[in-house]
C-alpha positions as CSV (number, residue, x, y, z in Angstrom):
1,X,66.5,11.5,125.1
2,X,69.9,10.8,123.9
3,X,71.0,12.9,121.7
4,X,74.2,13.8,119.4
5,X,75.5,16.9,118.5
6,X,76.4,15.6,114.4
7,X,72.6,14.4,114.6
8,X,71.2,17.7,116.0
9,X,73.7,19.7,113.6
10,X,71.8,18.2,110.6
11,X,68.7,18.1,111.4
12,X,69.0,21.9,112.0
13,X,71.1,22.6,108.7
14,X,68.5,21.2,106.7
15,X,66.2,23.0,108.5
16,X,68.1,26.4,107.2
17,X,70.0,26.6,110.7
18,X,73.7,26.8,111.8
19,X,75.1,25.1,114.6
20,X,78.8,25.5,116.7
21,X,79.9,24.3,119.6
22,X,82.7,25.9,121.8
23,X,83.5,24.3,125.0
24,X,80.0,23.4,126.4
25,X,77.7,26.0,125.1
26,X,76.0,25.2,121.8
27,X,75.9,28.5,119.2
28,X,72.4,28.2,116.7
29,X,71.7,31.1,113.9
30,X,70.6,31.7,110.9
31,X,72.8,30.9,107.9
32,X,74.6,33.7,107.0
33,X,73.1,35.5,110.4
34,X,74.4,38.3,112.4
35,X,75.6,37.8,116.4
36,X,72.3,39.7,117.3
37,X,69.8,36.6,115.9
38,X,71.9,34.0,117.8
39,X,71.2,31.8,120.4
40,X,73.8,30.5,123.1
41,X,72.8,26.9,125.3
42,X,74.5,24.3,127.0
43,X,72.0,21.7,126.3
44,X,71.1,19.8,123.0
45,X,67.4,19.3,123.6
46,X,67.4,23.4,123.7
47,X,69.1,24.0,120.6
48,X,67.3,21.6,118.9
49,X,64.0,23.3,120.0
50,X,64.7,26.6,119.6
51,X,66.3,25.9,116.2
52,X,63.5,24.9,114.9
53,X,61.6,27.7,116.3
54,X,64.0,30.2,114.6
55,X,63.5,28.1,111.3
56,X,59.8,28.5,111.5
57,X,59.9,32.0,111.2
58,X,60.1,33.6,114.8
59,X,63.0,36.2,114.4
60,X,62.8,36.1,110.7
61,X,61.6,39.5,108.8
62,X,59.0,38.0,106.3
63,X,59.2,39.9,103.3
64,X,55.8,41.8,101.8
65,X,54.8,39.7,98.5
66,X,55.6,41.4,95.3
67,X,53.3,43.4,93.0
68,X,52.7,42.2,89.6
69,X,50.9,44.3,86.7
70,X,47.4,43.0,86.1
71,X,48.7,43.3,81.9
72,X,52.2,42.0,81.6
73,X,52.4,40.0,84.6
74,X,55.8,41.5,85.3
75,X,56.7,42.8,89.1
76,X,56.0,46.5,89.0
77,X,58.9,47.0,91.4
78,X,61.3,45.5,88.6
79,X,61.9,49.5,87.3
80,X,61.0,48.5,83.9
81,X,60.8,51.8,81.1
């Protein structure tokens, strides 16, 4: 498949990924993501794969969902009174 890096680059950003390039190697994280969620490859093809992996949810913390009070409706971890 033949592949550009501006193509890859935007599927990934819309996918909630970041991609560099520095010499050969191809950089991929999470926006806003620290050095120890990214992902180093020379080829396209990988990036593009794994990228869409990592926007999928492997790596990510999931959050837990949020209480709400059975009454108000209001999240009971809001601190409210």
């Amino acid at each position: 498949m033949n592949m550009k890096y501006k193509t890859v680059q935007e599927v990934l950003r819309k996918a909630g990924i970041v991609m560099s390039k520095k010499g050969e190697v191809h950089r991929i994280n999470f926006f806003s993501g620290l050095e120890n969620t990214a992902y180093y490859t020379p080829t396209l093809q990988d990036a593009l794969d794994k990228g869409l992996g990592m926007a999928g949810g492997a790596g990510r913390v999931k959050s837990a969902p949020v209480a709400k009070s059975a009454e108000t409706g209001i999240p009971t971890s809001a601190g409210i009174g």
